[in-house]
Biotite code that builds the C-alpha atoms (Angstrom):
import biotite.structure as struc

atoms = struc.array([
    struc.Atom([0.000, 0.000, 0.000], chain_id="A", res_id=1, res_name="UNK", atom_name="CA", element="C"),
    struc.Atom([1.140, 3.551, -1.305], chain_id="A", res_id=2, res_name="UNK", atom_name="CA", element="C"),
    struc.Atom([-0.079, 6.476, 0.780], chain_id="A", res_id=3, res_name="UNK", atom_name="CA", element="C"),
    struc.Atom([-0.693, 10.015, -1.725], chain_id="A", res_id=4, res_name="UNK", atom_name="CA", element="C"),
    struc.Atom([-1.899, 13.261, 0.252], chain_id="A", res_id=5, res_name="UNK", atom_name="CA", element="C"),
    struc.Atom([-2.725, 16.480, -1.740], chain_id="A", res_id=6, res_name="UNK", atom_name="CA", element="C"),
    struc.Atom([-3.697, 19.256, -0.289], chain_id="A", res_id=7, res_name="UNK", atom_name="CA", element="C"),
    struc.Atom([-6.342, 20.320, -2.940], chain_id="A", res_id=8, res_name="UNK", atom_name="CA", element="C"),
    struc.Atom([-8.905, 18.622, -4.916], chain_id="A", res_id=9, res_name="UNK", atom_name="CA", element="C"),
    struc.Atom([-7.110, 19.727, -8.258], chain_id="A", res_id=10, res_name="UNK", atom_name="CA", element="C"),
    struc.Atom([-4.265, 17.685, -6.563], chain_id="A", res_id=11, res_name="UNK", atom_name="CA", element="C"),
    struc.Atom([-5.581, 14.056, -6.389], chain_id="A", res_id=12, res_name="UNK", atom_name="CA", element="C"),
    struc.Atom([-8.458, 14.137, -8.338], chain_id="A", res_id=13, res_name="UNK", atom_name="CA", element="C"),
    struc.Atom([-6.639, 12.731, -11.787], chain_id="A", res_id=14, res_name="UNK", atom_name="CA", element="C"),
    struc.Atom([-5.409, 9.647, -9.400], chain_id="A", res_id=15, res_name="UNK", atom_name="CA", element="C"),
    struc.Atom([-8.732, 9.454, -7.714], chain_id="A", res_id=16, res_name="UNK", atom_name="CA", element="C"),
    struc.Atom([-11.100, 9.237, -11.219], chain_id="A", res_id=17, res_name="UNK", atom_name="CA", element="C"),
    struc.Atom([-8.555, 6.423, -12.634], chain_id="A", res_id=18, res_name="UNK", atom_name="CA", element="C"),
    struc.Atom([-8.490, 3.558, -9.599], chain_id="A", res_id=19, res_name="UNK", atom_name="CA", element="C"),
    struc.Atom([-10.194, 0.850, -9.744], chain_id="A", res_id=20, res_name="UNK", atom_name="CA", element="C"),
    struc.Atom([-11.252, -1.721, -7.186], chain_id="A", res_id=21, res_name="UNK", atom_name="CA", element="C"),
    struc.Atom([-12.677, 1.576, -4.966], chain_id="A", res_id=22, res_name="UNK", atom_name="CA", element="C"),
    struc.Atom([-14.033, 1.768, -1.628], chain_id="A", res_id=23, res_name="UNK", atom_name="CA", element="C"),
    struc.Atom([-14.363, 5.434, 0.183], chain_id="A", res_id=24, res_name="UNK", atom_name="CA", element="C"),
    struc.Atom([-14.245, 6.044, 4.284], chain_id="A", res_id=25, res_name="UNK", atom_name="CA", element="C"),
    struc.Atom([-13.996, 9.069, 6.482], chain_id="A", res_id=26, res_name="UNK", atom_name="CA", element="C"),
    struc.Atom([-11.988, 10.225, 9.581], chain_id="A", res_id=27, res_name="UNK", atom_name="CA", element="C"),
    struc.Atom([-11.886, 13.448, 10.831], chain_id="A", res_id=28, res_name="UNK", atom_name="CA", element="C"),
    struc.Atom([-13.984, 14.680, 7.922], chain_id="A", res_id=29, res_name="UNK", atom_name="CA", element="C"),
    struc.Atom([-11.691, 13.870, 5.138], chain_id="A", res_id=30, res_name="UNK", atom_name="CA", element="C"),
    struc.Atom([-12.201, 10.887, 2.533], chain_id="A", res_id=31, res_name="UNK", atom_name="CA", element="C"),
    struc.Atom([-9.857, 8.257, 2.152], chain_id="A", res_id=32, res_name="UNK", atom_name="CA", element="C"),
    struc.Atom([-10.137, 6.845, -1.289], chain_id="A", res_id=33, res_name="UNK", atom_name="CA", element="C"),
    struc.Atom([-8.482, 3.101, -1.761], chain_id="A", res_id=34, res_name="UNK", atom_name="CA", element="C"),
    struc.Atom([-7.785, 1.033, -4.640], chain_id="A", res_id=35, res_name="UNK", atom_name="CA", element="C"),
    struc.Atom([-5.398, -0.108, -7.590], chain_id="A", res_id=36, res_name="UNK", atom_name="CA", element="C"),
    struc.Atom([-3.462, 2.148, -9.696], chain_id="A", res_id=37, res_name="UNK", atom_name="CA", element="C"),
    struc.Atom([-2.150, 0.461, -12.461], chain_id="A", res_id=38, res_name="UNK", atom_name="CA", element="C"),
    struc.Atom([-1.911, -2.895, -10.362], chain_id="A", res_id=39, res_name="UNK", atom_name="CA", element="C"),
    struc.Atom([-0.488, -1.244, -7.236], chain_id="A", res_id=40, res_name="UNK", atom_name="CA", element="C"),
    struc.Atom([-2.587, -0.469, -3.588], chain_id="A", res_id=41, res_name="UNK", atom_name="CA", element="C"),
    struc.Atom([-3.108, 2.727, -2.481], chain_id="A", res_id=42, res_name="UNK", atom_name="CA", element="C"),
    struc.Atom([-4.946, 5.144, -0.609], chain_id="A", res_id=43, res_name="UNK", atom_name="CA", element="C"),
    struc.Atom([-5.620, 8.930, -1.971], chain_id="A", res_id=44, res_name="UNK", atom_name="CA", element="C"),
    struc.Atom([-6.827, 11.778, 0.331], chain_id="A", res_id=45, res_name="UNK", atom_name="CA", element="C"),
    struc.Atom([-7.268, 15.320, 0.113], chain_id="A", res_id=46, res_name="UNK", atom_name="CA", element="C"),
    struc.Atom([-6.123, 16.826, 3.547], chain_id="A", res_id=47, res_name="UNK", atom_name="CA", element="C"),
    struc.Atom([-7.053, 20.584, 2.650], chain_id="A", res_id=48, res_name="UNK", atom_name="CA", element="C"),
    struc.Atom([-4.595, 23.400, 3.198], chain_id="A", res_id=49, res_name="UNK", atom_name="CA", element="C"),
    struc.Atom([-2.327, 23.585, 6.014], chain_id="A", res_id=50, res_name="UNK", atom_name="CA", element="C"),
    struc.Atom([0.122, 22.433, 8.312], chain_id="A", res_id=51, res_name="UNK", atom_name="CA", element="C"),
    struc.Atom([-2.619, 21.015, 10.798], chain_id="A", res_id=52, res_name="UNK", atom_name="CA", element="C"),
    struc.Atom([-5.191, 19.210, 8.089], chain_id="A", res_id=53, res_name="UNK", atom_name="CA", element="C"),
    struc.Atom([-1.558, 17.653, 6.581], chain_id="A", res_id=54, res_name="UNK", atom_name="CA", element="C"),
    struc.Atom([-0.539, 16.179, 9.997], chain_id="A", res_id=55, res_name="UNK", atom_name="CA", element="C"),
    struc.Atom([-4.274, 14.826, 10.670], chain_id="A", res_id=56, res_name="UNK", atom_name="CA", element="C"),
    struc.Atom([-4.607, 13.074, 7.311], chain_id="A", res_id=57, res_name="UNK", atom_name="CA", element="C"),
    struc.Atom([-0.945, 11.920, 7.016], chain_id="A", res_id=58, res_name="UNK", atom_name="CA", element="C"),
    struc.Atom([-1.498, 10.316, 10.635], chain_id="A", res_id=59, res_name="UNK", atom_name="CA", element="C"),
    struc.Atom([-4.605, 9.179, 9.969], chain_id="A", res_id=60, res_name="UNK", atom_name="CA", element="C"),
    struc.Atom([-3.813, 7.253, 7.131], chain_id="A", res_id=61, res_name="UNK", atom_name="CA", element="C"),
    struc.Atom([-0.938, 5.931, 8.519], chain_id="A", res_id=62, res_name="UNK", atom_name="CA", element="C"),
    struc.Atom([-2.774, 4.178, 11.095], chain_id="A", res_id=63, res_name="UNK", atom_name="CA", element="C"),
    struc.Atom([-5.749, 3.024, 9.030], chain_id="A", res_id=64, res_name="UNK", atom_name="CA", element="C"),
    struc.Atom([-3.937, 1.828, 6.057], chain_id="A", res_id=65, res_name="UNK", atom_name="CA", element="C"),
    struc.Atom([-0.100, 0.948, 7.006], chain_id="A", res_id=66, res_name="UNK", atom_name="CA", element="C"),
    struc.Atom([1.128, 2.475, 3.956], chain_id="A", res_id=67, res_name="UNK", atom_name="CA", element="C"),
    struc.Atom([4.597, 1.201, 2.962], chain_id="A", res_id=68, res_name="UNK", atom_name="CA", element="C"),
    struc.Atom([5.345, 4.717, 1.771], chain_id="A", res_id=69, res_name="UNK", atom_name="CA", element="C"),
    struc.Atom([3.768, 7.903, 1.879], chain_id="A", res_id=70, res_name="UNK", atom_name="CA", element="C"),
    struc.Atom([4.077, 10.493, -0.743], chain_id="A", res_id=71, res_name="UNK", atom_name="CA", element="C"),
    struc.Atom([2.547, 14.033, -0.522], chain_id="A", res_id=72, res_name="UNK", atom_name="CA", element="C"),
    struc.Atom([1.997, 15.435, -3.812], chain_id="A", res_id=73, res_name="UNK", atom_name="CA", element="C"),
    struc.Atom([0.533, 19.091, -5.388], chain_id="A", res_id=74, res_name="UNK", atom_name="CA", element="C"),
    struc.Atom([1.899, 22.543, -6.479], chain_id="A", res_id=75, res_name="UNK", atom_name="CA", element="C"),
    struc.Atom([3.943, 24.963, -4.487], chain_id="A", res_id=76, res_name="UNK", atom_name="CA", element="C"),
    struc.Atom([6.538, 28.407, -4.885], chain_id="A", res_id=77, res_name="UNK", atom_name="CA", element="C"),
    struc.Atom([9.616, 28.341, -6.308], chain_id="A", res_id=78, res_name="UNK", atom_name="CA", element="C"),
    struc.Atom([12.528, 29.993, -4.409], chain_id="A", res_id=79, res_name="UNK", atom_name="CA", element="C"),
    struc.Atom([15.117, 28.610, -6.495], chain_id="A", res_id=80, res_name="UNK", atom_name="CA", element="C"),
    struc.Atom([15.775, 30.713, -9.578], chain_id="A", res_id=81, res_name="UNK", atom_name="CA", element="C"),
    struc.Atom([16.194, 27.473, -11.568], chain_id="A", res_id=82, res_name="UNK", atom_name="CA", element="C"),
    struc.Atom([12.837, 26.594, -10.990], chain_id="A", res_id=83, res_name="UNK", atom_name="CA", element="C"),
    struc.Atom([9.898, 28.002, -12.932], chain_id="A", res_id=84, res_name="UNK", atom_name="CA", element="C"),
    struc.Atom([5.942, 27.598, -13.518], chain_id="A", res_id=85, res_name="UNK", atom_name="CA", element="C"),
    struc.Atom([5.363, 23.901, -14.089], chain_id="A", res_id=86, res_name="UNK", atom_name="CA", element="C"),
    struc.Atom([9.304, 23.013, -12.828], chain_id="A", res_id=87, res_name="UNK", atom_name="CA", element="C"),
    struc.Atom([9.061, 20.152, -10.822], chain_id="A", res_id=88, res_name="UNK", atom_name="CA", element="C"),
    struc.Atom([10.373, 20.521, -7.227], chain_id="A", res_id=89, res_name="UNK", atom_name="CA", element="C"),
    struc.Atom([11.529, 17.433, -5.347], chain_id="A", res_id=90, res_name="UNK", atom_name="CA", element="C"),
    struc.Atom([12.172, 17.094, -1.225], chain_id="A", res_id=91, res_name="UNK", atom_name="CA", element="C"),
    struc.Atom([15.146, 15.448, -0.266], chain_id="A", res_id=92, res_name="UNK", atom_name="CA", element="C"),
    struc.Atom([14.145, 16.937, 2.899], chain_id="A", res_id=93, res_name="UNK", atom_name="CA", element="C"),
    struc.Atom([11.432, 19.163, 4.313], chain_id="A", res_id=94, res_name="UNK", atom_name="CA", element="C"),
    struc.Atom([11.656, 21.806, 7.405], chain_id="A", res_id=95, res_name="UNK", atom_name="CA", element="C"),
    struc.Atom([9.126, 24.134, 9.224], chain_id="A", res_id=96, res_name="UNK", atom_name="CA", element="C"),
    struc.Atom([10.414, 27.564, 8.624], chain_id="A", res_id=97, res_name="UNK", atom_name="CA", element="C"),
    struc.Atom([7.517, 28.860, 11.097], chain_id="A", res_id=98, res_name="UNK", atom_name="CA", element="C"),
    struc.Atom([8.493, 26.764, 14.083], chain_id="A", res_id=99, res_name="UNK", atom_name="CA", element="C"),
    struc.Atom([10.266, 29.399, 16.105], chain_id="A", res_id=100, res_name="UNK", atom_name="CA", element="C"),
    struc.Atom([11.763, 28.726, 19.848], chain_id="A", res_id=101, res_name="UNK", atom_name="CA", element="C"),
    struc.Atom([14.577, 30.862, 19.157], chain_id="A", res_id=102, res_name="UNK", atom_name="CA", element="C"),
    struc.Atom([14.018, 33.127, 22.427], chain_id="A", res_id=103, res_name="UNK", atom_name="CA", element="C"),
    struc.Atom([15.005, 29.768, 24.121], chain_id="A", res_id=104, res_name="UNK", atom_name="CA", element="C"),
    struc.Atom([17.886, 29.705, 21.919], chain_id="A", res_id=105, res_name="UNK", atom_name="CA", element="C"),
    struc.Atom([17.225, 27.349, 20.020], chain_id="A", res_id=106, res_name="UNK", atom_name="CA", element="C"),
    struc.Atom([17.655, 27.388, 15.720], chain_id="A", res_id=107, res_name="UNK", atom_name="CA", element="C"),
    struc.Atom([15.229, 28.502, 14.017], chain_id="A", res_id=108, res_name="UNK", atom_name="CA", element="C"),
    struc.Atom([13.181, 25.687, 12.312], chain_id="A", res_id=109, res_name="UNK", atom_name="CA", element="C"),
    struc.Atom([13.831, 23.490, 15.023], chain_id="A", res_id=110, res_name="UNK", atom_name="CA", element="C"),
    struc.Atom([10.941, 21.167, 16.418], chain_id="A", res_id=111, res_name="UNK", atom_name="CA", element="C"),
    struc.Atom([11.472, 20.540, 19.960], chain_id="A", res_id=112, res_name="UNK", atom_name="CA", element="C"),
    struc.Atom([11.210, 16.948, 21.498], chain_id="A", res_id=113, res_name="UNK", atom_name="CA", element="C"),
    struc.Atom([12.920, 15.220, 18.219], chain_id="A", res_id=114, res_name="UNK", atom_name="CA", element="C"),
    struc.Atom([15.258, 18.469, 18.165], chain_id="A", res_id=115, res_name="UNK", atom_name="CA", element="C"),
    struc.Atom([15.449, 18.227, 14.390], chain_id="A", res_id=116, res_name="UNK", atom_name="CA", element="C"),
    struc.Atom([15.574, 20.910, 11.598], chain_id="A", res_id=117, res_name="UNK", atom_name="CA", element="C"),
    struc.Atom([15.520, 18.855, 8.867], chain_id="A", res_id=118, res_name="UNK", atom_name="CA", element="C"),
    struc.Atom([12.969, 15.608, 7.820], chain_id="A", res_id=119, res_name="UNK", atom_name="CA", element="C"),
    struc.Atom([15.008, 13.488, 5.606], chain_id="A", res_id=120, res_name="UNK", atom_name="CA", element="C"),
    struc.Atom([12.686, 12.195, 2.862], chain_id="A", res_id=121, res_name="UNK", atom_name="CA", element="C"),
    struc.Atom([13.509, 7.945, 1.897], chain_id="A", res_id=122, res_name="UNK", atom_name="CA", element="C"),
    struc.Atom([16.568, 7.940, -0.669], chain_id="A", res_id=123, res_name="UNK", atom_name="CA", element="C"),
    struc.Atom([14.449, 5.066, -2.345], chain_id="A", res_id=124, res_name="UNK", atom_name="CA", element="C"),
    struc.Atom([11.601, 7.530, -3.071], chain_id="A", res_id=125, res_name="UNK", atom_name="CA", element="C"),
    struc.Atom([14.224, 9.972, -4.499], chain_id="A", res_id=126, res_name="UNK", atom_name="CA", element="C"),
    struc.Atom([15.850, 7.811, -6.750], chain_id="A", res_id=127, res_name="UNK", atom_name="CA", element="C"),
    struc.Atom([12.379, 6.563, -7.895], chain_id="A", res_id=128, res_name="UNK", atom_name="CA", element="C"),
    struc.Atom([11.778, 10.609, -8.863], chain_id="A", res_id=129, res_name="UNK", atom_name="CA", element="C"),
    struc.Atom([15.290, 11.185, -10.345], chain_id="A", res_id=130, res_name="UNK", atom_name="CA", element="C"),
    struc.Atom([14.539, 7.988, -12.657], chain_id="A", res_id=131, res_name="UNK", atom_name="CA", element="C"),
    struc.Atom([10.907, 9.009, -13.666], chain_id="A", res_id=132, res_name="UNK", atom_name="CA", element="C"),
    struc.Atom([12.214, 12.384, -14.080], chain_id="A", res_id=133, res_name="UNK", atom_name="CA", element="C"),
    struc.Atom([15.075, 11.032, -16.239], chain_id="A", res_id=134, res_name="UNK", atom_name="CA", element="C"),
    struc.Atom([12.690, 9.026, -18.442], chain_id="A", res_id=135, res_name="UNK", atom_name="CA", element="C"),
    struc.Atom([9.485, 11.516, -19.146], chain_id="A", res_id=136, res_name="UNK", atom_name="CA", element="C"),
    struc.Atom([12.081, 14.629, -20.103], chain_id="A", res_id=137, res_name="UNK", atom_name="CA", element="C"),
    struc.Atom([10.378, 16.612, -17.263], chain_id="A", res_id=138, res_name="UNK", atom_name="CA", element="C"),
    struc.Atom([12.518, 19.522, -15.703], chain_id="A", res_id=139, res_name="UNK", atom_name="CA", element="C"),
    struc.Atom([13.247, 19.831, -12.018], chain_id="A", res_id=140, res_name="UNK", atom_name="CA", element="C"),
    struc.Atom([15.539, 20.332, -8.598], chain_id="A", res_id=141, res_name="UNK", atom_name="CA", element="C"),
    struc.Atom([15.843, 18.322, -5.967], chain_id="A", res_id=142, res_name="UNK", atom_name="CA", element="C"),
    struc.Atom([16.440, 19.835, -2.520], chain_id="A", res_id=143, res_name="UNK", atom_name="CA", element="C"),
    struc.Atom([14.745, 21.472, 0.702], chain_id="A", res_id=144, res_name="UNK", atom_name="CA", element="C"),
    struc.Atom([10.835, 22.548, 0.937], chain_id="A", res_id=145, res_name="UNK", atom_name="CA", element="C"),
    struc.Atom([10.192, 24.357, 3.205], chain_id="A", res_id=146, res_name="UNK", atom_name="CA", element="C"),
    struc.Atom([6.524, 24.653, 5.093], chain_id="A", res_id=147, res_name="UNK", atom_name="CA", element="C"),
    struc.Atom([4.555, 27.120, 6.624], chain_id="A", res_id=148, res_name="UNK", atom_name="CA", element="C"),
    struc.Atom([1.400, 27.867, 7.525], chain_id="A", res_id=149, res_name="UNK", atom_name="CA", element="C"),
    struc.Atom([1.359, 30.849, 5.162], chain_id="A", res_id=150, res_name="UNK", atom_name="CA", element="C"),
    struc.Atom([1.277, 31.733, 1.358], chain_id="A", res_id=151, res_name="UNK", atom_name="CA", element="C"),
    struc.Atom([4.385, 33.166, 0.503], chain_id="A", res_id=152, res_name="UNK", atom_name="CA", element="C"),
    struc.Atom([4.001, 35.636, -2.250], chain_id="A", res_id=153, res_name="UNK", atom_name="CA", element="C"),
    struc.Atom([7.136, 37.897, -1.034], chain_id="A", res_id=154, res_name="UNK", atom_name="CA", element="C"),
    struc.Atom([11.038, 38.069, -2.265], chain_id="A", res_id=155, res_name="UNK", atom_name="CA", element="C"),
    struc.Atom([12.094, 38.856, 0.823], chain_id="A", res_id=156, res_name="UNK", atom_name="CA", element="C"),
    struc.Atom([10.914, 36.201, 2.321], chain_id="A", res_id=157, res_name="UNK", atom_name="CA", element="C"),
    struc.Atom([11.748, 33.509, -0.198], chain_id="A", res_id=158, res_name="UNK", atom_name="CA", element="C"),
    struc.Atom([15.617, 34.787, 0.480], chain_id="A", res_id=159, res_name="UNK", atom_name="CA", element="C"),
    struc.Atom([15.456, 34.375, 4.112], chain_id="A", res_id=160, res_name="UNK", atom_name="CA", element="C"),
    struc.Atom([14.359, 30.605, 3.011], chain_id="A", res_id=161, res_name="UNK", atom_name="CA", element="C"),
    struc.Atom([16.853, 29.919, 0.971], chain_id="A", res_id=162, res_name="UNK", atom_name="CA", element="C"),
    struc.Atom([19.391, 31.588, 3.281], chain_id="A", res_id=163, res_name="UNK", atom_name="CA", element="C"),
    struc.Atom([18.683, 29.871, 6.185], chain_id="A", res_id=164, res_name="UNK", atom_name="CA", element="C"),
    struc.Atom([17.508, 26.335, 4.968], chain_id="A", res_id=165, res_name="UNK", atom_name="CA", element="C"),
    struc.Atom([18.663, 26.243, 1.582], chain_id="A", res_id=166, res_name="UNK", atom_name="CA", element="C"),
    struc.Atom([15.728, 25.927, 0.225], chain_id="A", res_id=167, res_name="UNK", atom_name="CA", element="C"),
    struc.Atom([14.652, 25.634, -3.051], chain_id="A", res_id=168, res_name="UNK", atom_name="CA", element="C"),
    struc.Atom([10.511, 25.660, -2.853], chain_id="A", res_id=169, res_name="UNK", atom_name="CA", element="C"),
    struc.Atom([7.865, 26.074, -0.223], chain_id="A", res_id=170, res_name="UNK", atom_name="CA", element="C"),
    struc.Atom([4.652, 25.285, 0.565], chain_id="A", res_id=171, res_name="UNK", atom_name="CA", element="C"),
    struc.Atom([2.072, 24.498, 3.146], chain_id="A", res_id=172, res_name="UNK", atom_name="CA", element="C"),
    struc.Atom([1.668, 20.968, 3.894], chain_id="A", res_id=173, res_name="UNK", atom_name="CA", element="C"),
    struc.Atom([4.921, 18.654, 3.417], chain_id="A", res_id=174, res_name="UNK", atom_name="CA", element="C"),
    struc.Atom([7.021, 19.413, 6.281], chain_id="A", res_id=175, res_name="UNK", atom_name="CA", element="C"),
    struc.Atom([4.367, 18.479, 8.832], chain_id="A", res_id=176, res_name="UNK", atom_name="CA", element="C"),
    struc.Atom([3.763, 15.296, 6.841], chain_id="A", res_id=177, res_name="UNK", atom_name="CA", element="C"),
    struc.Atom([7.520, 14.782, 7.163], chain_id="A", res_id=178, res_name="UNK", atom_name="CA", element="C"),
    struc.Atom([7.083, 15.348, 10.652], chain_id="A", res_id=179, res_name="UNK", atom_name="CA", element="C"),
    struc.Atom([4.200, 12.762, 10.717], chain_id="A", res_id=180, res_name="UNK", atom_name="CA", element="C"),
    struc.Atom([6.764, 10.252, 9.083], chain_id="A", res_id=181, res_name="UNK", atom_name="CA", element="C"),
    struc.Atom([9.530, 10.864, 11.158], chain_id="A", res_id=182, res_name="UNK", atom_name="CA", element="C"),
    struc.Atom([7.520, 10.080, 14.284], chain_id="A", res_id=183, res_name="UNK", atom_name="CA", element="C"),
    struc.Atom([6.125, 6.881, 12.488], chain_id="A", res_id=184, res_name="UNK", atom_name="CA", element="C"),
    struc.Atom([9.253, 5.538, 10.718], chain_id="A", res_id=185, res_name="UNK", atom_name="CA", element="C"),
    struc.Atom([7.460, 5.979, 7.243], chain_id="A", res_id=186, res_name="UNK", atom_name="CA", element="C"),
    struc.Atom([9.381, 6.833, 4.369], chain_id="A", res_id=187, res_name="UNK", atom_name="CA", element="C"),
    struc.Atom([7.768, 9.815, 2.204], chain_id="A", res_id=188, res_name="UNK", atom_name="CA", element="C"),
    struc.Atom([8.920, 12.347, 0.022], chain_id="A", res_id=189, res_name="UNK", atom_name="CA", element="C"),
    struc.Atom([7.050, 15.626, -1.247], chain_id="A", res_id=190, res_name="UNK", atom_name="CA", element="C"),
    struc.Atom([6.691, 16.384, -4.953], chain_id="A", res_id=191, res_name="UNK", atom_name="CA", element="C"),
    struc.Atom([5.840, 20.009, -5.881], chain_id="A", res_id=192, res_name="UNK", atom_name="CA", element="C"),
    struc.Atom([5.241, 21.050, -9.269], chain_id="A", res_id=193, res_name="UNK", atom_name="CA", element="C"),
    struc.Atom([5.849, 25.010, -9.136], chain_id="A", res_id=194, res_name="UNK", atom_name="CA", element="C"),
    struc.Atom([2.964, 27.043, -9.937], chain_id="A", res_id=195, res_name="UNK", atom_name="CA", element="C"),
    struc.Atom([3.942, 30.462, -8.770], chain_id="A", res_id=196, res_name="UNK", atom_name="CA", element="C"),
    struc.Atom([6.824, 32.509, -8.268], chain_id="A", res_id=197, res_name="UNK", atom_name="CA", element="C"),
    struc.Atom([7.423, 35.667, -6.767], chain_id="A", res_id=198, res_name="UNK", atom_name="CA", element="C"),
    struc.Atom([11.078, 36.830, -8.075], chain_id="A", res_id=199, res_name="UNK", atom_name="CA", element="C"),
    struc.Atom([11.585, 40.038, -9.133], chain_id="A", res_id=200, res_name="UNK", atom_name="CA", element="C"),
    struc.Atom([8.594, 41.267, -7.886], chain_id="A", res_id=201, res_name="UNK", atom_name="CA", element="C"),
    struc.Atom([6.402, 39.161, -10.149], chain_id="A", res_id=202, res_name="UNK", atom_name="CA", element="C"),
    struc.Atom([2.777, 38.702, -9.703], chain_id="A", res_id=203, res_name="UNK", atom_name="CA", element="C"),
    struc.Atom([1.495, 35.263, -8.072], chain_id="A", res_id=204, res_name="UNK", atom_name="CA", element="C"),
    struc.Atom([0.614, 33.167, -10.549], chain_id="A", res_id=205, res_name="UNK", atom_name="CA", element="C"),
    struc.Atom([-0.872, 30.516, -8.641], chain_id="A", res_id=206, res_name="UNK", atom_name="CA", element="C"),
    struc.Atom([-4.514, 30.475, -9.959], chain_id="A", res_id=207, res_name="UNK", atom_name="CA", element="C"),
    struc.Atom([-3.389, 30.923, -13.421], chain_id="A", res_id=208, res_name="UNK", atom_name="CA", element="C"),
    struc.Atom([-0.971, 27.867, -13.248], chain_id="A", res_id=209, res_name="UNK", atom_name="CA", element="C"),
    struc.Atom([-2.203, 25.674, -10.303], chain_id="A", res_id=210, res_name="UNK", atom_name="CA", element="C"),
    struc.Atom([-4.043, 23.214, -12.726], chain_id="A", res_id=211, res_name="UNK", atom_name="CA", element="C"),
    struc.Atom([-1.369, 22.417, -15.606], chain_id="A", res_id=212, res_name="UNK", atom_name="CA", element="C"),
    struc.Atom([1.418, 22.220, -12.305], chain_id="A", res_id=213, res_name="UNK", atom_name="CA", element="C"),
    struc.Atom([-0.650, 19.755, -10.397], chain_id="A", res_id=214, res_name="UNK", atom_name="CA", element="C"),
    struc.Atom([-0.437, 17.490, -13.508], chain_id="A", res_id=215, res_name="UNK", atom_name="CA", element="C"),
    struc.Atom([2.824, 17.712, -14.342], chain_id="A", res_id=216, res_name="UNK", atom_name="CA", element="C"),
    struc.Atom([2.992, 16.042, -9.948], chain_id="A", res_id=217, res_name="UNK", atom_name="CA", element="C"),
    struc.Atom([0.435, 13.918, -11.096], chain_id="A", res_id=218, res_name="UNK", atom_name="CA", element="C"),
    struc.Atom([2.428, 12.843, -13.547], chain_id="A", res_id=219, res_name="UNK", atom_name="CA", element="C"),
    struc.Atom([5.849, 12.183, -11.601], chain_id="A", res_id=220, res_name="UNK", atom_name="CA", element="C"),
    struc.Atom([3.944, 10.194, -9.296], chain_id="A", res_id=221, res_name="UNK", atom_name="CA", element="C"),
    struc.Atom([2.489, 7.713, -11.880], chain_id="A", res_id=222, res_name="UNK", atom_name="CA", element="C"),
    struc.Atom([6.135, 6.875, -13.379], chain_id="A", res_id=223, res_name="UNK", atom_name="CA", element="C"),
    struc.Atom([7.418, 7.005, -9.752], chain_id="A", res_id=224, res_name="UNK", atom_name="CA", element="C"),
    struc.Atom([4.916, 4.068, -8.837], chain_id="A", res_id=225, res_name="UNK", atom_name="CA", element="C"),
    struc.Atom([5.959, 1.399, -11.785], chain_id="A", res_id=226, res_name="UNK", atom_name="CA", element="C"),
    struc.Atom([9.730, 2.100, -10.524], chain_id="A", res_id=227, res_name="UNK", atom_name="CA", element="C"),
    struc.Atom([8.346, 1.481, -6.995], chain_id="A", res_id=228, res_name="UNK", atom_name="CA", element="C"),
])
């Protein structure tokens, strides 16, 4: 069993409409969709935006379904300047750039009781995207997300990112489903496809390109999972 979280219905609904063998439950008013995609279980959800919904769902599903790996998929900003609208974005790890104790003196990013900064995503997973990536011609990074509960649309803020992480995309979800993971000793990975970008003072483009960047995830993913 594979475990896929989006955060949005644009996000999961090209895996959900093509599995067969369904059945559909609820827990904690999101629905878990199971089946066979191209031969192989899994279990699609939409958690719905956030730090909080991710960490519900991702645990959740991890205790309903066992999934051998978990892998959160959907769109997100690009704060590398290699990485443009559609780019594909791919975690080798994930941090929390809004976890703050540093008045206790601790890092910034640092989540207290594991006393980590950074999730390590499974080097299985990663190879699995290099190698899909490798044979569909898609463009990409590989590299840090990091998450917030917040839609970054400013420059200055997508320096201090990549500054103090390194990181090359953010969004809102896959660092507390890393965190979920860690906890649980399940190996995930995040795949963002970018769909907006703030450099040089750019308008967000995020409802303009959300759709056509969620497919080029969606399409990762399905080449990920025969390599899997």
């Amino acid at each position: 069993m594979i475990g896929i979280i989006g955060a949005m219905q644009l996000e999961t609904t090209a895996i959900s409409e093509v599995l067969t063998e369904k059945q559909r439950c609820e827990y904690a008013g999101m629905t878990f969709l199971s089946g066979k995609l191209n031969g192989i279980d899994v279990v699609v959800s939409t958690c719905g935006p956030g730090k909080v919904f991710a960490a519900v769902c991702a645990q959740t599903m991890i205790l309903k379904f066992h999934p051998e790996y978990l892998i959160n998929i959907g769109v997100g900003g690009a704060i590398s300047p290699s990485l443009h609208v559609t780019d594909l974005a791919v975690a080798t790890s994930t941090v929390q750039h809004d976890m703050d104790t540093s008045p206790l003196g601790d890092p910034k990013g640092m989540i207290s009781q594991i006393n980590r900064i950074h999730l390590p995503c499974d080097p299985a997973l990663i190879q699995a995207a290099r190698d899909a990536m490798a044979d569909l011609g898609l463009k990409g990074e590989f590299g840090v997300i990091a998450t917030g509960d917040q839609f970054v649309d400013s420059v200055e803020l997508k320096s201090t990112l990549q500054s103090r992480f390194g990181a090359i995309a953010c969004d809102m979800e896959g660092g507390a489903i890393g965190h979920v993971c860690f906890i649980n000793q399940v190996p995930y990975i995040v795949l963002r496809a970018i769909s907006d970008n703030a450099e040089d003072g750019a308008p967000v483009s995020f409802e303009t390109f959300a759709v056509s960047a969620a497919a080029q995830s969606v399409k990762l993913l399905t080449c990920m999972l025969k390599k899997l």
